[in-house]
VEXSESE-739334 format. One record per residue (C-alpha): chain; y, z, x; residue number from 1. Coordinates in pm, whole numbers, plus 32768, in hexadecimal, padded with zeros to 4 digits. Last residue first. Layout:
N
R,A,Y,Z,X,NUM
...
// end
This chain:
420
R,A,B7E6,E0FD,A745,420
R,A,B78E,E1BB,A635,419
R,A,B8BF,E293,A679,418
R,A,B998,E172,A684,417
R,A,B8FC,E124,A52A,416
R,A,B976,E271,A4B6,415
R,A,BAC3,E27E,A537,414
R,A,BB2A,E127,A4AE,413
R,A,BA71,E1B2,A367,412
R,A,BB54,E2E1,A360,411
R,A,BC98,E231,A3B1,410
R,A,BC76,E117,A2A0,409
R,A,BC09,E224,A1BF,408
R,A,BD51,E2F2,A215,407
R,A,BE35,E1AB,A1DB,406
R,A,BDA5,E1B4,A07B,405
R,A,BF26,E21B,9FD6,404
R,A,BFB4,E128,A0BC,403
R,A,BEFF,DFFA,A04D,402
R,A,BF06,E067,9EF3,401
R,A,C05B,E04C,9EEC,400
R,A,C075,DF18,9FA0,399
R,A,BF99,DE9D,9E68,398
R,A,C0B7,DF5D,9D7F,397
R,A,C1F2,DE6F,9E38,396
R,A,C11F,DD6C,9DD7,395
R,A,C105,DD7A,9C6D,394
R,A,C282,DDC5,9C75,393
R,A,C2AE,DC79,9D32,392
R,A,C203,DBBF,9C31,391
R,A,C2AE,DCBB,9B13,390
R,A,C3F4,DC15,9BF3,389
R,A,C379,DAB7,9BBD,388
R,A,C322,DAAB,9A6D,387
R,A,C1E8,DB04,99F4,386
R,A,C101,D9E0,98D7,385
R,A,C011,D99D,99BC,384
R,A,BFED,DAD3,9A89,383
R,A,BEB8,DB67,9A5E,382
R,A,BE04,DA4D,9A6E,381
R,A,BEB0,D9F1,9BCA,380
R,A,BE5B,DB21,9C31,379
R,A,BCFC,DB20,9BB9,378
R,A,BCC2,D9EF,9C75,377
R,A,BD6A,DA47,9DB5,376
R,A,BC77,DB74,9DCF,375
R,A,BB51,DA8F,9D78,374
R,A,BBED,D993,9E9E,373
R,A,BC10,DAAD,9F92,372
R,A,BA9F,DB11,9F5F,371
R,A,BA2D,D9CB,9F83,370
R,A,BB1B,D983,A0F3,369
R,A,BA68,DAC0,A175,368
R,A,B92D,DA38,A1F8,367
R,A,BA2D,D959,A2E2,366
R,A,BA7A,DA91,A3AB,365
R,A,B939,DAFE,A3A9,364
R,A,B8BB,D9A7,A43D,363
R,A,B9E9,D997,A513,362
R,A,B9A0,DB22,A592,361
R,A,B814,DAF3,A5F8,360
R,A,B7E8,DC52,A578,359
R,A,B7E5,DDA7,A686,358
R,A,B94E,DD73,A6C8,357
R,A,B9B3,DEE2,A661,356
R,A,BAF3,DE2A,A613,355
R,A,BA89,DD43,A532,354
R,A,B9A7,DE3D,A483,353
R,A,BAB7,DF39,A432,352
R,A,BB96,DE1E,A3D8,351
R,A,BAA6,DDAE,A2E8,350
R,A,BAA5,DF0C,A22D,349
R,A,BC34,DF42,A22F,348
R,A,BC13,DDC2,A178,347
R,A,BB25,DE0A,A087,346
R,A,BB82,DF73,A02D,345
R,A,BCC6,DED7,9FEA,344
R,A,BC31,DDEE,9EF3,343
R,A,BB87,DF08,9E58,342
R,A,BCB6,DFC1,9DE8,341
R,A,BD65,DE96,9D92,340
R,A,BC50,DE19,9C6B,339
R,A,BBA5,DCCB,9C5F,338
R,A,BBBF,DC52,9AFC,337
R,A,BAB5,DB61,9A42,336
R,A,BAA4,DBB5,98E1,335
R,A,BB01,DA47,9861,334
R,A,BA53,D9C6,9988,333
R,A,B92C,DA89,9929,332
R,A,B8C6,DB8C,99E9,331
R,A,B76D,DBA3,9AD2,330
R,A,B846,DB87,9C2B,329
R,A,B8F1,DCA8,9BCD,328
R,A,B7C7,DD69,9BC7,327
R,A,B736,DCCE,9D01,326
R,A,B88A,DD26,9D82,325
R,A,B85F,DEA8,9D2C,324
R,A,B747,DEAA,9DAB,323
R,A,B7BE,DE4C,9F08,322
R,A,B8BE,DF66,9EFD,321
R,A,B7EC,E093,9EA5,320
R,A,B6D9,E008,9FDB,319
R,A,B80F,E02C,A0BD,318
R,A,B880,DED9,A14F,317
R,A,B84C,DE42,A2B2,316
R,A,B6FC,DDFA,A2D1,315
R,A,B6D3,DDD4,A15A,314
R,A,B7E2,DCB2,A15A,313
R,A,B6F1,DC01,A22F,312
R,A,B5D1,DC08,A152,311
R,A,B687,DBBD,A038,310
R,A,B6D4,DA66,A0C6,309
R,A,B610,D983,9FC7,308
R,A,B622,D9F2,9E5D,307
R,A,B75B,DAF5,9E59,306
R,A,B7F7,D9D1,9F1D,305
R,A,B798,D8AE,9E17,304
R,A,B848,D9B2,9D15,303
R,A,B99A,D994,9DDC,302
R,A,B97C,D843,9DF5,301
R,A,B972,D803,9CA0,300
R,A,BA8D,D913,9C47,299
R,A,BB51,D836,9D41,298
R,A,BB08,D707,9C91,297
R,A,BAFA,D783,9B2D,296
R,A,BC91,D803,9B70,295
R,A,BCFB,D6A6,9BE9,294
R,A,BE7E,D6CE,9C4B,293
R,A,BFAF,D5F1,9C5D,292
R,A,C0DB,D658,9D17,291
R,A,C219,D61C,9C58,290
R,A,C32C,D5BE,9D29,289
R,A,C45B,D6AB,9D24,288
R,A,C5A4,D6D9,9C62,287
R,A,C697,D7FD,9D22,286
R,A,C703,D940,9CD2,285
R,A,C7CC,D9D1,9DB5,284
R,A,C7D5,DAF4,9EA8,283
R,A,C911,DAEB,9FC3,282
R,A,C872,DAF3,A119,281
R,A,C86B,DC2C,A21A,280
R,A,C74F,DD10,A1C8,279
R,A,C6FF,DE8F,A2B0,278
R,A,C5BF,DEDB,A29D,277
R,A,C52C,DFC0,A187,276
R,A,C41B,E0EC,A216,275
R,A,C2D4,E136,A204,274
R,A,C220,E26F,A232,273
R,A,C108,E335,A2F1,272
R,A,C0FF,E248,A432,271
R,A,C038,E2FF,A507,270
R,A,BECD,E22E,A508,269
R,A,BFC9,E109,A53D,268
R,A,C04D,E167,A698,267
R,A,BF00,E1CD,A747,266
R,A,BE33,E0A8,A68B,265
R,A,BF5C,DFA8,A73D,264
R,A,BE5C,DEB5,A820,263
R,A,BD3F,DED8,A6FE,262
R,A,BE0F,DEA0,A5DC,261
R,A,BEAF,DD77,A6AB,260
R,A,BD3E,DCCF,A697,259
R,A,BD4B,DD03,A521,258
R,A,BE9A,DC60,A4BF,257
R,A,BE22,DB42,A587,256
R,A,BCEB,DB00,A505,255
R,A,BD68,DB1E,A3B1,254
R,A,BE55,D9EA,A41C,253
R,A,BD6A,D90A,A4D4,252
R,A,BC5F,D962,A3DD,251
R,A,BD1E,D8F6,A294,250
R,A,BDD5,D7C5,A387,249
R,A,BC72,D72B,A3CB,248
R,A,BBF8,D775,A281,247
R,A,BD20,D717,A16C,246
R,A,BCC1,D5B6,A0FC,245
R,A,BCF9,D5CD,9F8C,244
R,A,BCDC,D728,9EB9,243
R,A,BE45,D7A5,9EEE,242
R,A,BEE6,D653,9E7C,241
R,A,BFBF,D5AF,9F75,240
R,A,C146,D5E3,9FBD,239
R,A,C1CA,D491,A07B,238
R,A,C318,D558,A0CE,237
R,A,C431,D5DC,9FEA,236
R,A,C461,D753,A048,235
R,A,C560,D7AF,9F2C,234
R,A,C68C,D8C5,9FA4,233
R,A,C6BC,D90F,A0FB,232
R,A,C6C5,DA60,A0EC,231
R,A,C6E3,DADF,A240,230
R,A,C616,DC2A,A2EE,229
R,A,C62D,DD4A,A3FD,228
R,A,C574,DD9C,A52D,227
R,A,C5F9,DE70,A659,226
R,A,C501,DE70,A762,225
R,A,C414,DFB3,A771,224
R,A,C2BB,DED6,A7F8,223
R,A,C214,DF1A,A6D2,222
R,A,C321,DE7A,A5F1,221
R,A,C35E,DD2A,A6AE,220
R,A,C1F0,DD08,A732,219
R,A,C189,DCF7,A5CF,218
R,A,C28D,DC13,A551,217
R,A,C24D,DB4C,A68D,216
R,A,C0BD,DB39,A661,215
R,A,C0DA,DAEF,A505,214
R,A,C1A9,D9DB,A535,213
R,A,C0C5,D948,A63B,212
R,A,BF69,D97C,A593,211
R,A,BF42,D7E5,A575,210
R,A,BEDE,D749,A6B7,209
R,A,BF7A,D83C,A7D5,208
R,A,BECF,D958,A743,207
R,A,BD8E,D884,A765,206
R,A,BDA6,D8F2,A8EF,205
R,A,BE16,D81D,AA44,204
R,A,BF86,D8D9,A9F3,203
R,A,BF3C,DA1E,A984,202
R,A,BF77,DADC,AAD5,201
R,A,C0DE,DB60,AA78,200
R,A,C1EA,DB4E,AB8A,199
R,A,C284,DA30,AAD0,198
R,A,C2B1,DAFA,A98D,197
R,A,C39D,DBF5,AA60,196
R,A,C481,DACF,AAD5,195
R,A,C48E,DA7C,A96B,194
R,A,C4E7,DBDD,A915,193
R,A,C608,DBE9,A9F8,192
R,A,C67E,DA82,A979,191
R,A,C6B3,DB1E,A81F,190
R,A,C5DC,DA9C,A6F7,189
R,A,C63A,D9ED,A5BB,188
R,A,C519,D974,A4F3,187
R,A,C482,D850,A402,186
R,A,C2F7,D83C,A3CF,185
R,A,C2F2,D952,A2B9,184
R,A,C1C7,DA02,A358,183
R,A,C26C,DB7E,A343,182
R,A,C2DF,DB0C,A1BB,181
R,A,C342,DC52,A141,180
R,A,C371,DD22,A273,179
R,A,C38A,DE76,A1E0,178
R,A,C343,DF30,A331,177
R,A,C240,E05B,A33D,176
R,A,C16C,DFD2,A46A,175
R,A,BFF1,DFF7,A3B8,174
R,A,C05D,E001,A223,173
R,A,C152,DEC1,A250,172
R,A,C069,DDD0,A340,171
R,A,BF46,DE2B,A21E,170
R,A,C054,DDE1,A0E0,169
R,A,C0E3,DC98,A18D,168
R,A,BFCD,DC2C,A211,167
R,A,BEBC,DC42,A103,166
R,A,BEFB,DBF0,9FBF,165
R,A,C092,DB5F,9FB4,164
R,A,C04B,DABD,A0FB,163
R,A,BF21,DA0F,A0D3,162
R,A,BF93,D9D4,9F85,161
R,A,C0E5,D90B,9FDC,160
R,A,C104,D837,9EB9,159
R,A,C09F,D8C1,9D57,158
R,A,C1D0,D949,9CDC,157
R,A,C2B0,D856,9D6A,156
R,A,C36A,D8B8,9EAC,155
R,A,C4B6,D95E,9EDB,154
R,A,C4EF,D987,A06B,153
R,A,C53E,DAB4,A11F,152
R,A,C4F8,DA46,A2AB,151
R,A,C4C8,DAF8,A3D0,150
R,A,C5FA,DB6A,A4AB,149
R,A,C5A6,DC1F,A62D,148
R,A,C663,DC9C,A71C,147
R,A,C784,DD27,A65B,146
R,A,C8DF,DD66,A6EE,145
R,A,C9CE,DD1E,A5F6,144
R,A,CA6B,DBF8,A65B,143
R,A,C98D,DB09,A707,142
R,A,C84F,DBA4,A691,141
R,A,C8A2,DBE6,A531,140
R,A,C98B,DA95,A52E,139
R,A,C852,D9B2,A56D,138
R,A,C77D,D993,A45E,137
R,A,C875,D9C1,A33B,136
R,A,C974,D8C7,A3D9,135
R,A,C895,D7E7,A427,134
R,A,C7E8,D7D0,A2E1,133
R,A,C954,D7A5,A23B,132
R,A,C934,D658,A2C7,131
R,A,C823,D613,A1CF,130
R,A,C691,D5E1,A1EB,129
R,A,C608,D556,A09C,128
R,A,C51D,D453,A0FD,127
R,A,C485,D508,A208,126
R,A,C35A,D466,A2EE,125
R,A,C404,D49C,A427,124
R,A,C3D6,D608,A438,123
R,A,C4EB,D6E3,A4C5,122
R,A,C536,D79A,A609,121
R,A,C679,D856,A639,120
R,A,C6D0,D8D8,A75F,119
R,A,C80D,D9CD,A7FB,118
R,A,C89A,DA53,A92D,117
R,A,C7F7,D908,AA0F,116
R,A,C7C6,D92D,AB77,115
R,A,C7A8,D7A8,AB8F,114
R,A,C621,D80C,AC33,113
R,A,C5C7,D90F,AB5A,112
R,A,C624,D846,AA25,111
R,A,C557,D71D,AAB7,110
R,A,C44E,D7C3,AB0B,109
R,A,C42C,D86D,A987,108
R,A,C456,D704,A905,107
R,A,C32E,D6BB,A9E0,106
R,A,C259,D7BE,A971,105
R,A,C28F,D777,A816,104
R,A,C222,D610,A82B,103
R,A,C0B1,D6C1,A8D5,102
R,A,C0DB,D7BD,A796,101
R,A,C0FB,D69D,A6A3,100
R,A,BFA0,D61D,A710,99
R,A,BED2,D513,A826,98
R,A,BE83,D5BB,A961,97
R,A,BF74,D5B8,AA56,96
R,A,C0B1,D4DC,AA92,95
R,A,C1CA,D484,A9BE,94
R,A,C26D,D333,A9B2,93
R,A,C3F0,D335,A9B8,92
R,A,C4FA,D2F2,A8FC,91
R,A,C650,D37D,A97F,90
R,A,C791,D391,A8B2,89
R,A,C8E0,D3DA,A91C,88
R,A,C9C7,D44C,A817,87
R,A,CB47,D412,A853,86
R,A,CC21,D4F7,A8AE,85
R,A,CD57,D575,A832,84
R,A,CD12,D55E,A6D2,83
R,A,CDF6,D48E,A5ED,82
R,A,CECC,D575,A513,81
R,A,CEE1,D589,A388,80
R,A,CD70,D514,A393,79
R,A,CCA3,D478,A298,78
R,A,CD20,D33B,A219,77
R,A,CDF0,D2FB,A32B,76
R,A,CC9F,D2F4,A40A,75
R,A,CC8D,D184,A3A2,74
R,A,CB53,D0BE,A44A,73
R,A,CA6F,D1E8,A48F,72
R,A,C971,D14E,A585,71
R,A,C806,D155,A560,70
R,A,C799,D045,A66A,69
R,A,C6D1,D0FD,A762,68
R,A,C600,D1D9,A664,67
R,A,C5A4,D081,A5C3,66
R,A,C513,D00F,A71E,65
R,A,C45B,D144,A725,64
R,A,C3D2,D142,A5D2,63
R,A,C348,CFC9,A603,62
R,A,C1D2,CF93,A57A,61
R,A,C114,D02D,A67B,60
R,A,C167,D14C,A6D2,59
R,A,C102,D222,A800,58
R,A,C117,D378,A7BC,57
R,A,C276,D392,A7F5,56
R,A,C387,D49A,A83D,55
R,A,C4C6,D407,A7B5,54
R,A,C5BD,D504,A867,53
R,A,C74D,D520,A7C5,52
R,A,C848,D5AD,A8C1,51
R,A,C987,D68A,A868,50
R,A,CAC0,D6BF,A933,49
R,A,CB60,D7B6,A82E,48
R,A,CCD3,D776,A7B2,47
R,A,CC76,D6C1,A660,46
R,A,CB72,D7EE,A631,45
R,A,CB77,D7B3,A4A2,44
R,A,CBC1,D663,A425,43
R,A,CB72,D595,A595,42
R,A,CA40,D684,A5A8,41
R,A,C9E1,D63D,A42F,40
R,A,CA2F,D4D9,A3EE,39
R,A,C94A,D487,A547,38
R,A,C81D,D537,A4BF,37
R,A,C84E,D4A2,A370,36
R,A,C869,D36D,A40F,35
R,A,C6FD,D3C1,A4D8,34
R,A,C64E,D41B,A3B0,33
R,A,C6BF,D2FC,A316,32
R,A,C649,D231,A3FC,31
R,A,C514,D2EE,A40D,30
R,A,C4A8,D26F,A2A8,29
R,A,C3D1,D13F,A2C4,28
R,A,C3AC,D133,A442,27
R,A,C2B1,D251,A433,26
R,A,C1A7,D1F9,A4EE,25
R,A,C19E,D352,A5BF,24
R,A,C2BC,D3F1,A609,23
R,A,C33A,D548,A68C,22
R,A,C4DC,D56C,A66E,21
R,A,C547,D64B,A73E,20
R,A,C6C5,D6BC,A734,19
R,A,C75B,D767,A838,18
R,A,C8F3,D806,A850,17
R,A,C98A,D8A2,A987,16
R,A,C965,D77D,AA49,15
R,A,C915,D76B,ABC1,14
R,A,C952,D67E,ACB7,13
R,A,C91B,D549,ABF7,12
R,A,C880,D47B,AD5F,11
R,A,C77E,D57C,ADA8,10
R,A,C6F0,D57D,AC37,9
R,A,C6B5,D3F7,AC4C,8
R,A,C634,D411,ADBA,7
R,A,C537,D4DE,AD1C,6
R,A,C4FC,D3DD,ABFF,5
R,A,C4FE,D2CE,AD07,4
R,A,C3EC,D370,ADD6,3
R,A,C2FB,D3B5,ACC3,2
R,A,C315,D22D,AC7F,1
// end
């Protein structure tokens, strides 16, 4: 099979356009991924030889025989000219251990190999991709000379709090880019930085399961490429509550937004300020899916944490800090509130440890998943009755605080270096 897709690539000599496409089981809605895909180069690049890449995991209940099929029965309806070349699409098994990043690394092969100007990889899950997605993903690379275009997507309130509490804010205050959503799952990259990703020793790692988009947004902005972002408008995927099922992809993220802190500590310790990026996309307002939340839950959890794992949060917080959270963990729920200032602490304070490496790392990485869910908690609290931009406002001040406590960050990083 590894031979065909290779003699695949051979045979198209070349494109100037990729799109990747990583699936896994998702038959229900990557047709329409894939028509969208197809309504948007033929709309938008009709004179671009353009190649679509189904990079599989190995389904099982038809998403590559779907991929096959799509076909747009009328272009009429959308196009004022018929493109000049027709899509080709490849689907293909990916190889390596099991994970988005392993799919990645083959969409990043085949870019490299067709010599492509421009990619685009999005999720197959999306139920509210558009043509216009392939317009605002790719056109900043093939026209204006980006490398690299993450996604500005409006999201419900309470979807996306991985991101809005902890990777967005701590990616923001260490590399001084305003990447809203740097794990958004849909991106435009040039071929030159794909060829650069493939030189990167991640691939046998847990990067390559779920810390992927982090791991490009990072590498994107550290390594001096030109980075910019789409609005995309509403991100309609399976959205989940923040307290369900969250561990594996809680550590695989935080774990890799604190292993890069360790390979770019020279670059982030001297980033004073932050700065916009540049935003293509016209901003709407669009209807989203509520996301339901169970407050008592995650305050619940957070309290069984206080009780059983205070031990470890002692080896890697200040004696002020763990107090504090046995006092927090003693409110009511009607009281309960879990402040910015000492969330921050929190996470500077973790990533101190992590990196120091002197803690079994996936125990104190999963140690952390109770303190995340308080903070959630009081967010959430806090924002019942907020509309979405005092949401955003809300967040905009935690990135704040972020920056503003940068110095403690660096003066415990130096201190537990020194401690060796």
């Amino acid at each position: 099979m590894e031979q065909s897709f290779q003699t695949q690539l051979k045979e198209m000599e070349g494109a100037d356009i990729l799109v990747g496409v990583p699936s896994y089981n998702n038959a229900r809605t990557i047709g329409h991924v894939v028509r969208a895909v197809m309504a948007g180069l033929a709309k938008y690049f009709p004179r671009a030889k353009a190649v679509l890449v189904n990079s599989d995991g190995g389904s099982k209940d038809g998403t590559q025989e779907e991929v096959k099929k799509v076909q747009i029965e009328d272009f009429k309806t959308i196009l004022t000219s018929h493109p000049v070349h027709p899509l080709s699409k490849i689907v293909t098994p990916y190889h390596g251990i099991p994970g988005k990043g392993s799919a990645f690394r083959t969409i990043f092969e085949a870019a490299v190999s067709l010599g492509a100007k421009a990619c685009v990889v999005v999720d197959s899950d999306l139920r509210s991709i558009t043509p216009e997605w392939m317009e605002l993903l790719l056109r900043p690379v093939y026209e204006e000379g980006f490398d690299y275009v993450a996604p500005l997507y409006a999201r419900h309130k309470f979807d996306g709090t991985i991101t809005n509490s902890i990777v967005y804010p701590l990616t923001r205050a260490l590399y001084g880019k305003r990447i809203r959503q740097p794990i958004g799952g849909d991106f435009g990259f040039s071929g030159k930085l794909a060829s650069f990703y493939l030189t990167q020793e991640v691939w046998e790692t847990d990067v390559a399961r779920f810390g992927i988009d982090i791991w490009m947004t990072t590498l994107a902005i550290a390594e001096g490429y030109r980075v910019c972002q789409s609005y995309l408008g509403a991100k309609i995927h399976d959205a989940k509550d923040p307290g369900s099922d969250l561990g594996p992809m809680f550590a695989q993220v935080v774990s890799s937004v604190y292993g890069m802190m360790g390979k770019y500590e020279p670059l982030w310790k001297e980033v004073k300020e932050t700065q916009a990026v540049p935003t293509f996309g016209f901003h709407y307002e669009v209807g989203l899916e509520p996301v339901s939340v169970n407050i008592e839950r995650m305050v619940g959890n957070f309290r069984l944490g206080v009780k059983d794992l205070m031990e470890i949060w002692g080896k890697a917080l200040t004696h002020e800090t763990a107090h504090w959270l046995e006092s927090i963990g003693r409110l009511s729920d009607e009281a309960f509130s879990f402040p910015k200032d000492l969330w921050v602490r929190i996470i500077y304070d973790f990533a101190t440890i992590y990196h120091r490496g002197s803690f079994h790392r996936d125990h104190l990485l999963k140690s952390m998943i109770p303190l995340y869910l308080g903070r959630v908690a009081s967010f959430v609290k806090e924002n019942l009755r907020s509309s979405a931009g005092e949401v955003e406002e809300g967040i905009e001040s935690l990135c704040k605080v972020f920056e503003e406590m940068k110095p403690y960050l660096i003066e415990r990083w130096g201190k537990e270096k020194g401690g060796g």
